[in-house]
C-alpha positions in Angstrom: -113.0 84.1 8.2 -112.1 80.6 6.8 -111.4 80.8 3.3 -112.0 77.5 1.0 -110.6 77.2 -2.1 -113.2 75.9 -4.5 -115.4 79.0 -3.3 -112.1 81.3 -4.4 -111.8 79.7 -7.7 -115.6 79.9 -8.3 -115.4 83.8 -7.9 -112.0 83.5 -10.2 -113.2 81.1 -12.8 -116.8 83.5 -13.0 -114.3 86.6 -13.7 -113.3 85.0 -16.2 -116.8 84.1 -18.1 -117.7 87.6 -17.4 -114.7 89.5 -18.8 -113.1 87.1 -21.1 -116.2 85.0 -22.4 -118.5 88.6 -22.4 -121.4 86.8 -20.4 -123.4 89.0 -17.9 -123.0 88.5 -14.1 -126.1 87.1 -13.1 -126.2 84.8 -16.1 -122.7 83.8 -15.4 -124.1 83.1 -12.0 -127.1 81.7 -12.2 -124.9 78.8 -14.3 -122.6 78.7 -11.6 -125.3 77.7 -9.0 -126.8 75.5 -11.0 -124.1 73.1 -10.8 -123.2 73.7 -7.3 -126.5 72.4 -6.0 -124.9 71.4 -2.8 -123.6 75.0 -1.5 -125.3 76.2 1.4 -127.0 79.7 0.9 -123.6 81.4 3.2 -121.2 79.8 0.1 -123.6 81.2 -2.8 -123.9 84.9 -0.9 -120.0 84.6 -0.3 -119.1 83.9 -4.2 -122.2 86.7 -5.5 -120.9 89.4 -3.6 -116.8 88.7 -4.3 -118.2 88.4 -8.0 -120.2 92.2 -8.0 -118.0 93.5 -5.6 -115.0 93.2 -7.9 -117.3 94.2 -11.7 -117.8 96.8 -9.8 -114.2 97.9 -8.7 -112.5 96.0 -11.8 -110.6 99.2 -12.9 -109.2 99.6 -9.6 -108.7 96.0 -8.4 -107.1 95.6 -12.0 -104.7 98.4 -11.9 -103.9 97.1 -7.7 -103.5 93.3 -9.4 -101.0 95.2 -12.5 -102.8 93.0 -14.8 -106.6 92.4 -16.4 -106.7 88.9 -16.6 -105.0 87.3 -13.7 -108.3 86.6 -12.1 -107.0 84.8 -8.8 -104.9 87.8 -8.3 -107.5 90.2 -9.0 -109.6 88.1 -6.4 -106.8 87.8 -3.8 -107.0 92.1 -4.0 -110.4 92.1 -3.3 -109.7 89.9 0.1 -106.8 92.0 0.7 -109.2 95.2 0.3 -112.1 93.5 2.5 -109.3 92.7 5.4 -109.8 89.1 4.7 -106.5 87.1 5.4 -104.9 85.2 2.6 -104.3 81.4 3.5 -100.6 80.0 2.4 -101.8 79.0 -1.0 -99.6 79.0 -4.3 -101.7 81.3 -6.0 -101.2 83.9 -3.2 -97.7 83.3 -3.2 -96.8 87.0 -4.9 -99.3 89.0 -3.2 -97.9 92.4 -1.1 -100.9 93.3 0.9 -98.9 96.0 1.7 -98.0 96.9 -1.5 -101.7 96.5 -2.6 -102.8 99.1 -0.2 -100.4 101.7 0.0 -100.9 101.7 -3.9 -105.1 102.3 -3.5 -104.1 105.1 -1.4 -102.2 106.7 -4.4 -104.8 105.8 -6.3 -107.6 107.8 -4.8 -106.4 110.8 -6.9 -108.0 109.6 -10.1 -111.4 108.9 -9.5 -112.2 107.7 -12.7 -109.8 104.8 -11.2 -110.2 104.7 -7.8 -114.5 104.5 -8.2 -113.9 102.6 -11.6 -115.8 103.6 -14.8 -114.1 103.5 -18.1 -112.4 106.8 -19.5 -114.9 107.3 -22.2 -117.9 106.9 -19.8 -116.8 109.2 -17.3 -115.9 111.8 -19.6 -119.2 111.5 -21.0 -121.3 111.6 -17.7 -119.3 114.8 -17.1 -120.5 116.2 -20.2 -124.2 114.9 -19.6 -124.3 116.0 -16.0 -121.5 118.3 -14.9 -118.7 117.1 -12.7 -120.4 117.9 -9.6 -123.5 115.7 -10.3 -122.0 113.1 -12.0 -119.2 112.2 -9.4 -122.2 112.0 -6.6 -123.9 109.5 -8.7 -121.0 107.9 -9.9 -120.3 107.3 -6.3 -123.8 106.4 -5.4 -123.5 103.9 -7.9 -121.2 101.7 -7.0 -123.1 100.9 -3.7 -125.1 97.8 -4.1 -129.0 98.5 -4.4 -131.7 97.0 -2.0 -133.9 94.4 -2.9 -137.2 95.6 -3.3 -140.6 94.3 -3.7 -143.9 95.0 -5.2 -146.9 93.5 -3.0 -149.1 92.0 -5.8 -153.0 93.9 -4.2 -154.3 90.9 -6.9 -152.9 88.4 -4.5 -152.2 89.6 -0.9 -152.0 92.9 0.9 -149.1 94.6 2.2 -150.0 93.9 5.9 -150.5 90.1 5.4 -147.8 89.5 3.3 -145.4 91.7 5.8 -147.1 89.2 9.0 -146.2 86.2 6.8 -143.1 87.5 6.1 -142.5 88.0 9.7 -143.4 84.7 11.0 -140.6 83.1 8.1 -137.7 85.5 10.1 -137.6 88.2 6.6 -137.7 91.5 7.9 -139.4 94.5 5.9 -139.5 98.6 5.8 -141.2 100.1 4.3 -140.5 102.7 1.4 -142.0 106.5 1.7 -144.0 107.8 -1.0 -144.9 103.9 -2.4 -147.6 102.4 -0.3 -147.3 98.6 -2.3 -143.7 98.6 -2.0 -141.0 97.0 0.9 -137.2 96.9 1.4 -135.8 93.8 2.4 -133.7 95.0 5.6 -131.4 91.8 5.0 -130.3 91.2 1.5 -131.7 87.4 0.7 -132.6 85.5 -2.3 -136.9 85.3 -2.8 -136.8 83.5 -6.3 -137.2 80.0 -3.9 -139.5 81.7 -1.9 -143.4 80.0 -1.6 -145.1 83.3 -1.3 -143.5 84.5 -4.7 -144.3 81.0 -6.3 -147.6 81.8 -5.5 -147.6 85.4 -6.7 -147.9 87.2 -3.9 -145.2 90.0 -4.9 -142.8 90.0 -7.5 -139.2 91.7 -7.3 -139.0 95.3 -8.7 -136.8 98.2 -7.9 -138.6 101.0 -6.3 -138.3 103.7 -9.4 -139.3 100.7 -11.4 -142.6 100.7 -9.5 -142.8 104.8 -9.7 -143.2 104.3 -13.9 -146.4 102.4 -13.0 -147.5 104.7 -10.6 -146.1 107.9 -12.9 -148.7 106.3 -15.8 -151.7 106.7 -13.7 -153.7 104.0 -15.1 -157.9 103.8 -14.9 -159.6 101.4 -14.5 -161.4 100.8 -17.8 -158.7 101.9 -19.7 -156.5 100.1 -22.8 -153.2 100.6 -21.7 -150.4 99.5 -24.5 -147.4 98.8 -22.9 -145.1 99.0 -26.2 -141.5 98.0 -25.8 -142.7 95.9 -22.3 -140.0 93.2 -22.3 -140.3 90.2 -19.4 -143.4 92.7 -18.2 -142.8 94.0 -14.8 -144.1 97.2 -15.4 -147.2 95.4 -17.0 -147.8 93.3 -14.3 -147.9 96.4 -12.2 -150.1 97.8 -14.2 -152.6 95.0 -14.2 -152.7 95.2 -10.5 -153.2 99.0 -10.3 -156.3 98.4 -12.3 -157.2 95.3 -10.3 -157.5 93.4 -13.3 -160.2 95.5 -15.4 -160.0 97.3 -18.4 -157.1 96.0 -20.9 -153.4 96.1 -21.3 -151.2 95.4 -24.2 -148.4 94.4 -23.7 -145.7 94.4 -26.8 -142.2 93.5 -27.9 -139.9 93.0 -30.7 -138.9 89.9 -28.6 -141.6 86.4 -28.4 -139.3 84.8 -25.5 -139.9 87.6 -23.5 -143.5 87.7 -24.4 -143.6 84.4 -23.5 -142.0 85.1 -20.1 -144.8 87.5 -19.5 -147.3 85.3 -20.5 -145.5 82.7 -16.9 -145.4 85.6 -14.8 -149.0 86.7 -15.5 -150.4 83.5 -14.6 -148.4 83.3 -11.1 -149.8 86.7 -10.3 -153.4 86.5 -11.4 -153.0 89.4 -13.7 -155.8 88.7 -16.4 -156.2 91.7 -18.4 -152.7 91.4 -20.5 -152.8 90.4 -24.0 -149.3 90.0 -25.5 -148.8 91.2 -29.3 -145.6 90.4 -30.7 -144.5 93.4 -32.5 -143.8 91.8 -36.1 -143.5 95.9 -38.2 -145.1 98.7 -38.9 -148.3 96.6 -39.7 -148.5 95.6 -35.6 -148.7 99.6 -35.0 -151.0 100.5 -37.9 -153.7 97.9 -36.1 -153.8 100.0 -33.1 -154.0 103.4 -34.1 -155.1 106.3 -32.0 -156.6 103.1 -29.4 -154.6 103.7 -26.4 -155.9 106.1 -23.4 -152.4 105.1 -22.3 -148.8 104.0 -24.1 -146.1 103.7 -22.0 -142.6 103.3 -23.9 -140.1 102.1 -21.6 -137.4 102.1 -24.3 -133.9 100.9 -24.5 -131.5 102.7 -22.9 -127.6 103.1 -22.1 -128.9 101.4 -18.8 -126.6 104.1 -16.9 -129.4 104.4 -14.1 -128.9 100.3 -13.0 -125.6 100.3 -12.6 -125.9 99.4 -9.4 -127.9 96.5 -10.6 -125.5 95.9 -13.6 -121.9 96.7 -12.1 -120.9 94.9 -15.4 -122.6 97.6 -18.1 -119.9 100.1 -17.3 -117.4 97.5 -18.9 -120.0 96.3 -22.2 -121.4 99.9 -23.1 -119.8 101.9 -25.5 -120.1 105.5 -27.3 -121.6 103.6 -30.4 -123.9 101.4 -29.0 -125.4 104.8 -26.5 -125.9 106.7 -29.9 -127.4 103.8 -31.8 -129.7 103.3 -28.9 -130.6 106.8 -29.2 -131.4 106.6 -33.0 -133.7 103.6 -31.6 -135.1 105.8 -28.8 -136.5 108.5 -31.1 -137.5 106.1 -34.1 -139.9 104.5 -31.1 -141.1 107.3 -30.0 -142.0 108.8 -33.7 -143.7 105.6 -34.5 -145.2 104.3 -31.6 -146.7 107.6 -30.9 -149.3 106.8 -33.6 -151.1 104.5 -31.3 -152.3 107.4 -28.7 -155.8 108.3 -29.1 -157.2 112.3 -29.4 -157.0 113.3 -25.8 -154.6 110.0 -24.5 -151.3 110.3 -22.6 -148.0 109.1 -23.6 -145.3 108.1 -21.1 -141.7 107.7 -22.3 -139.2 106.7 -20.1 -135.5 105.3 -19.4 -133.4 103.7 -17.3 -130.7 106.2 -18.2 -129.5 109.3 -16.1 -128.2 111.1 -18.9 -130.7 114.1 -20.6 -130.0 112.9 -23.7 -131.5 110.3 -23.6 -134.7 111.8 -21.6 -135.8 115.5 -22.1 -133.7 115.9 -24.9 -135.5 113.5 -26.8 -138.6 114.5 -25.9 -137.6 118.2 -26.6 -136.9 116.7 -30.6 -139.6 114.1 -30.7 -142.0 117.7 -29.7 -140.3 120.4 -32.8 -141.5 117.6 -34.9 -145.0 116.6 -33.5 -147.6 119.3 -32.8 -150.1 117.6 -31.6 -148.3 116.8 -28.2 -147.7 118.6 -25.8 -145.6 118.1 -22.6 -147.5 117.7 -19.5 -144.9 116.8 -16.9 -141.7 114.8 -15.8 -140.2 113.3 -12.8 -136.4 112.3 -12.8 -135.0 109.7 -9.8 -131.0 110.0 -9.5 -129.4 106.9 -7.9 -128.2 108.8 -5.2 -131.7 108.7 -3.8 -130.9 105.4 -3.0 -132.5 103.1 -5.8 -132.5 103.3 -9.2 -131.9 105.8 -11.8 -135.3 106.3 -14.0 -136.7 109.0 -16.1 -140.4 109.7 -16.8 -142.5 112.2 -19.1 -145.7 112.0 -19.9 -147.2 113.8 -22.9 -150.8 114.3 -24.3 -152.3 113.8 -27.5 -154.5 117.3 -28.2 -157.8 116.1 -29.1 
């Protein structure tokens, strides 16, 4: 393949924002795109995928480059690792393809290098999971994850919007166990889509869509979605109850709130109220309401890595055990707002126990009047993302 500079240096120059300026890789992106109005869609996919493909090898493409902030040489390894020939360009002057490769083969002996996480974080999956488990989903990690999609029934149904698909040339299959739910068979970009301007689905990863499922909502129900963020889940929920009964949907955040507030009107979803959650006063309001609470809390994020190559380089011990402090001091305080015989679903985005049944296991010696019901844990070796469910009940 042709290579063309400018695209080269856009994938160099976006290293560089990510891993020397500390911005994420879609943000640093999304700014990238913005003014490039004039790349064709092969250009964008060309830069997006040289970007994730080297977060997500940047231990090993660093080592291979011998430095950690030579970005052009980090992205000429790349090409030299995806067979792509290197043009006669000063900046490739002291690249050894050779060399390069004959050193990854070396490397494959120290798989915290070779499949790139930190030290610390492999360590630590060890401990959480047990070599064996965590070096499958370590690997399974680092393969990119499908884009998946959520029909929104408010809007559409599955077989329409899979015949309207069809006629624009976007293939879909279809995903077992999740009957509102496709895989794109060819990785593309919706967001421009008219069919999601409209509504008719929204973007959500496929154990992202179990969580609604997993909370089993009815239909005259008040749902309180507590720590609901941009409010994919809520949205789903909304259009599991085909807009009756109520949800609440709550954060810490009022941007995000106000995000939700966008994305409920493009999908029809009605039933949401937003509640900014402003202290201990915003729970006391709604206490022993909810027939449901979901808390989706923070997490390490470990489960989207393959969404987020770049966490493995911007988590840290200390910011996983503050997150756990925050994890337990929601559930403790949010729990106030299940009613006498409601449910309570806590989940993460995390793989690690932890952060899941262990904290349900401490949040349980110290809260009688729940008891566990059941849980559902999705590895990303399963092929999506990494998500863990329980749901508790209130006794009456």
């Amino acid at each position: 393949m042709k290579l063309y500079k400018n695209l080269v240096n856009a994938i160099a120059e976006t290293l560089r924002e990510i891993f020397t300026n500390n911005r994420y890789a879609d943000k640093a992106l999304e700014k990238l795109f913005k003014s490039n109005p004039k790349w064709g869609s092969r250009d964008r996919r060309f830069v997006a995928e040289g970007v994730y493909d080297i977060v997500r090898n940047y231990r090993l493409y660093s080592e291979l480059a011998e430095s950690q902030k030579n970005f052009w040489f980090i992205t000429a390894v790349w090409l030299v690792d995806k067979n792509i020939e290197l043009p006669d360009w000063q900046e490739f002057k002291h690249v050894n393809a050779d060399f390069i490769l004959k050193t990854k083969e070396k490397l494959k002996s120290d798989i915290a290098v070779a499949e790139s996480y930190p030290d610390w974080l492999w360590e630590l999956g060890v401990r959480e999971l047990g070599v064996q488990v965590w070096q499958k989903e370590a690997i399974a990690m680092n393969k990119p994850t499908p884009v998946v999609i959520r029909v929104n029934t408010l809007k559409t149904t599955p077989e329409k919007l899979r015949q309207t698909f069809k006629e624009q040339n976007i293939e879909l299959k279809e995903i077992e166990g999740l009957k509102n739910a496709f895989e794109l068979v060819k990785r593309e970009n919706l967001f421009q889509n008219k069919l999601f301007k409209e509504g008719w689905f929204e973007i959500q990863d496929a154990g992202s869509q179990r969580i609604g499922e997993f909370v089993s909502p009815g239909a005259n129900e008040l749902i309180i979605d507590a720590c609901a963020g941009a409010g994919g889940k809520s949205l789903h929920l909304a259009a599991l109850m085909n807009n009756k009964g109520k949800i609440i949907s709550m954060d810490v955040e009022a941007w995000k709130l106000e995000e939700l507030k966008k994305r409920a009107r493009r999908a029809g979803a009605f039933n949401i109220e937003t509640r900014l959650i402003e202290g201990s006063k915003t729970i006391k309001t709604l206490e022993k309401r909810a027939d449901k609470l979901l808390l989706d809390v923070p997490c390490s994020g470990t489960g989207v890595i393959k969404r987020n190559p770049d966490s493995k380089w911007k988590l840290s011990n200390e910011v996983i055990e503050k997150t756990k402090a925050l994890q337990q001091t929601i559930l403790s305080d949010y729990s106030a707002m299940v009613k006498p015989g409601g449910n309570l679903v806590y989940s993460t985005c995390s793989i690690f126990p932890s952060e899941n049944r262990k904290q349900v296991d401490t949040f349980l010696s110290s809260n009688s009047q729940f008891k566990f019901v059941r849980e559902q844990m999705l590895m990303p070796s399963e092929g999506y993302d990494g998500f863990y469910m329980c749901e508790l009940e209130r006794e009456l």
